[in-house]
DOVEX-37231 format. One record per residue (C-alpha): x, y, z; residue in three letters. Coordinates in steps of 0.1 Angstrom, whole numbers. Example, Ala and Ser with C-alpha at 12.3 -4.5 7.8 and 13.67 -1.06 7.14 Angstrom:
residues 2
R     x     y     z  aa
R   123   -45    78 ALA
R   137   -11    71 SER
end
This chain:
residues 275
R     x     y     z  aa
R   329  -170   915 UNK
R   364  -159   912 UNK
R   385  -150   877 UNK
R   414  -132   864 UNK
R   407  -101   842 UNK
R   427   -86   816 UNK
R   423   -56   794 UNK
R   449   -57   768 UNK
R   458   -29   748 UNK
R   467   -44   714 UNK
R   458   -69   690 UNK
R   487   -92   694 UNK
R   484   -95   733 UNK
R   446  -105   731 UNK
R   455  -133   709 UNK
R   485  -142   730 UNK
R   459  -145   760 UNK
R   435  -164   741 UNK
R   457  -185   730 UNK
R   470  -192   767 UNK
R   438  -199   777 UNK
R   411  -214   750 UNK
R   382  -224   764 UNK
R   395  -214   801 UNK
R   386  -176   788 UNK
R   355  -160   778 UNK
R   357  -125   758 UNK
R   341   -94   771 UNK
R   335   -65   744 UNK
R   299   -52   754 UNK
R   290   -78   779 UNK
R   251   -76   779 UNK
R   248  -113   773 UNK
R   280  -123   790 UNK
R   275  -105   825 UNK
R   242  -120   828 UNK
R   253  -157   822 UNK
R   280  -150   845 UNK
R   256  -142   875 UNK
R   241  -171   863 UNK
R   269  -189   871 UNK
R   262  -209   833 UNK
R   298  -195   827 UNK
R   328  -204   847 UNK
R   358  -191   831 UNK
R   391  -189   842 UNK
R   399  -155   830 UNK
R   381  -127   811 UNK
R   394  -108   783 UNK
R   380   -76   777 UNK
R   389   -66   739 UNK
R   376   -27   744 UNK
R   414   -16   748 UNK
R   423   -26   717 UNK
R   421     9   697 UNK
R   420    -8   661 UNK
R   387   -29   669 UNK
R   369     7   675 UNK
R   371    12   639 UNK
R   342    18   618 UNK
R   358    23   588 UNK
R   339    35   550 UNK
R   366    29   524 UNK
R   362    46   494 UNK
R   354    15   473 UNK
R   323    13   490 UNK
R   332   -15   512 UNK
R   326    -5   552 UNK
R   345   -27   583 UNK
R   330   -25   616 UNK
R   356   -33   645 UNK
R   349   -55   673 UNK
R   342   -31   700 UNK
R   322   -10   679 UNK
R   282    -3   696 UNK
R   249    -6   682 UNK
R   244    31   683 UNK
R   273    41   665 UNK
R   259    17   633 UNK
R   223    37   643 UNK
R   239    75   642 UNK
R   268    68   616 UNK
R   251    94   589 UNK
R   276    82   558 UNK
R   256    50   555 UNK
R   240    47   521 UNK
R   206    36   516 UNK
R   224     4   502 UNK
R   227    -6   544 UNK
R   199    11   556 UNK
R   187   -24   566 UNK
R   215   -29   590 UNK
R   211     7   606 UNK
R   174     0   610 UNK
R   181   -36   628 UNK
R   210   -18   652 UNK
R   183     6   661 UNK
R   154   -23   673 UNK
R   183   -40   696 UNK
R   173   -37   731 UNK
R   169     1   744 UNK
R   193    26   737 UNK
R   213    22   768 UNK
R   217   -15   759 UNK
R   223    -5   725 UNK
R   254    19   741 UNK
R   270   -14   753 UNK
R   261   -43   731 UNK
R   282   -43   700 UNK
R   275   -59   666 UNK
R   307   -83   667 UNK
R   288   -95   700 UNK
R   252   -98   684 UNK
R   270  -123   655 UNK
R   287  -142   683 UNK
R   261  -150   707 UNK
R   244  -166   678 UNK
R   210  -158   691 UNK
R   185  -173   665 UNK
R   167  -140   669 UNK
R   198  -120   667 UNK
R   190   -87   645 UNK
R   218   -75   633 UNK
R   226  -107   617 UNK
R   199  -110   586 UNK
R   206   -76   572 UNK
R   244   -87   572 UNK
R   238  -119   556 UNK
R   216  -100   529 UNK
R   248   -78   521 UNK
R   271  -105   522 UNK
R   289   -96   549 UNK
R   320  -119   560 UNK
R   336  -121   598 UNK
R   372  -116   602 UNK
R   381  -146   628 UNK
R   418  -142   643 UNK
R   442  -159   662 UNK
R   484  -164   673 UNK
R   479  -189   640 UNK
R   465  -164   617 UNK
R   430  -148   599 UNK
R   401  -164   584 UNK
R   371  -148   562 UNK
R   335  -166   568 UNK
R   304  -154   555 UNK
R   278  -157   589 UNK
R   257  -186   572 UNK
R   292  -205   577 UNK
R   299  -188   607 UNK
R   267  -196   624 UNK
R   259  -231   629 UNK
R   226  -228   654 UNK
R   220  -218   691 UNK
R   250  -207   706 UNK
R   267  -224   679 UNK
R   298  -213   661 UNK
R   327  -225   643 UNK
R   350  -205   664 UNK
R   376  -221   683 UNK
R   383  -217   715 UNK
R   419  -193   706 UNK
R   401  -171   678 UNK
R   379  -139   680 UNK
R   359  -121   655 UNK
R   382   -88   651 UNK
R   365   -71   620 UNK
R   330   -77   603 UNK
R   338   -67   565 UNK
R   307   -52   547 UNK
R   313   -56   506 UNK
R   307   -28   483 UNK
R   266   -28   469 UNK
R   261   -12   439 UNK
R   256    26   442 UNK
R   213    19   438 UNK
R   208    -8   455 UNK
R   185   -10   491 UNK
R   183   -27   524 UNK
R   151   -33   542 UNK
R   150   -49   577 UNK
R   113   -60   592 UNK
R   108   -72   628 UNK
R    74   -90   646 UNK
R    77   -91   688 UNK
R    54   -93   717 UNK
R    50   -58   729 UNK
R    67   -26   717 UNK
R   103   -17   728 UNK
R   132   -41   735 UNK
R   113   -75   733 UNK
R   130  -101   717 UNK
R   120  -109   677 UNK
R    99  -140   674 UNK
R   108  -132   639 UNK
R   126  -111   614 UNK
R   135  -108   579 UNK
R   161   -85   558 UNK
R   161   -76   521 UNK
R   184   -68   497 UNK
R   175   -51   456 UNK
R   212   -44   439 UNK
R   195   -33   403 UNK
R   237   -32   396 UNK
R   240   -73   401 UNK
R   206   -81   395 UNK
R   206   -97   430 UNK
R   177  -102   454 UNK
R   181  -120   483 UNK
R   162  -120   519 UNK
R   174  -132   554 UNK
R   154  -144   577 UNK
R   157  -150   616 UNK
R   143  -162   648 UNK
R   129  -192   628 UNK
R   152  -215   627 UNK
R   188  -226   648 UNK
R   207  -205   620 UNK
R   202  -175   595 UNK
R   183  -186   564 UNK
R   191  -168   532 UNK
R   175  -172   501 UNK
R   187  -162   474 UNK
R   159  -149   448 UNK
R   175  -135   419 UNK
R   148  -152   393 UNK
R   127  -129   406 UNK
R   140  -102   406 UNK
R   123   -91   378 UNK
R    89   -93   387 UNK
R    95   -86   424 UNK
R    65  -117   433 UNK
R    62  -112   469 UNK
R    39  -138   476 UNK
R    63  -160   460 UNK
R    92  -146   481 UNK
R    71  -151   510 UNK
R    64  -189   499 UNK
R    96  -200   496 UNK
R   109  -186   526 UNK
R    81  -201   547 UNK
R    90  -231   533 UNK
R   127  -228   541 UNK
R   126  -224   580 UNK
R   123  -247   602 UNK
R   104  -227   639 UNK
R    97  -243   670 UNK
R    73  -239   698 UNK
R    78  -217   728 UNK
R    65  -194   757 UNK
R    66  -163   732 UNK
R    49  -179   702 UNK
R    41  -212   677 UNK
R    56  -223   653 UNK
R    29  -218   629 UNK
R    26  -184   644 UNK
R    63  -182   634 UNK
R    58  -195   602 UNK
R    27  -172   594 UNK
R    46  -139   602 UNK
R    77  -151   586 UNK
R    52  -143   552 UNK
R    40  -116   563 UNK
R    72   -98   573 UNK
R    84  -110   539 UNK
R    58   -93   520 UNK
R    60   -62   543 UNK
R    97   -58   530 UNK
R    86   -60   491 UNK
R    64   -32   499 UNK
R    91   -12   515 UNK
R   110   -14   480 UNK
R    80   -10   459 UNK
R    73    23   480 UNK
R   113    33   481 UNK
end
């Protein structure tokens, strides 16, 4: 397989590339998914365009509202060892740390983990939890999705062939509230999740909301603020049993699926009972 590679070093000439070449180019930033479908040869691209040159999309930024923006090229571990994040994104910290092993986790980046759109993806539930939005770019300008609008199932975006994802903006959680991220795989390590959930308590908003993956083409959120209150966590774990959709596999049923999708949920409401 032959392609052209290009490592440009700013913003502006990425998106000049990318808008040369659409759906001719495929993007490299960690390239633990990409390599592998290129051996595959499931890929045949015309050109590939690493983004790690691009200083600005190392950032990982904490602003001083509260608010933190994770660059493109930024790597699981650096979400796993960043000590300034709050309790309030614990959950996210927690899900970088269960990616793959740490020398995956040294490659693979975040921005990559939302744009593989992997069902069982972990990074993504405890950023839908927070509300996170993607930044999406291109030579026509920026747009701001939230990753339910983002993600629309297996390998499934609304991206377009001349846009990236340059930033992953984190809004500001009130100063008490938690994250909690839960995973359920085959064998300890790296597996992949056959299911996992996030949850989010903001006492400042009143909000309660959980995430879960792995069970369905996209992220399922819920949002749960009625019972916040009582914190009912075998009603949390009802409804969102009810709400995903799992199929059938080599690594487990979908009534297997469905079964620890309940019990992950209820797992989490102990986690913020015991916080």
């Amino acid at each position: 397989m032959h392609f052209a590679y290009e490592k440009p070093k700013t913003l502006d000439s990425l998106l000049a590339l990318l808008s040369q070449h659409g759906s001719r180019a495929c993007l490299l930033a960690g390239g633990t998914d990409l390599l592998v479908r290129l051996r595959a040869r499931t890929l045949s691209p015309e050109i590939v365009i690493d983004v790690k040159g691009v200083e600005p999309l190392h950032a990982l930024d904490h602003r001083a509202d509260g608010r933190v923006v994770v660059g493109a090229a930024v790597v699981a571990n650096r979400i796993v060892d960043d000590k300034r994040f709050r309790p309030s994104h614990r959950g996210l910290a927690d899900a970088a740390a269960r990616i793959a092993t740490y020398a995956i986790r040294n490659r693979a980046t975040i921005a990559g983990n939302i744009a593989n759109a992997s069902p069982c993806a972990d990074s993504v539930p405890p950023l839908c939890v927070m509300g996170a939005q993607v930044e999406v770019a291109s030579v026509r300008g920026t747009r701001m999705l939230t990753l339910p609008d983002y993600i629309k199932g297996v390998r499934n975006t609304v991206r377009r062939p001349d846009e990236l994802i340059t930033f992953i903006h984190i809004p500001r959680l009130g100063v008490s509230a938690r994250t909690f991220f839960r995973k359920h795989q085959r064998v300890r390590g790296h597996d992949l999740a056959l299911a996992n959930a996030a949850l989010l308590h903001d006492p400042e908003s009143k909000r309660l909301r959980v995430a879960i993956g792995s069970c369905s083409p996209a992220p399922v959120v819920l949002d749960l603020d009625d019972l916040f209150a009582s914190l009912d966590a075998e009603e949390a774990a009802r409804r969102a049993m009810a709400a995903i959709s799992p199929i059938s596999d080599v690594r487990a049923s979908a009534e297997y699926r469905t079964d620890m999708t309940g019990v992950l949920v209820r797992r989490l409401f102990a986690d913020l009972k015991a916080a």
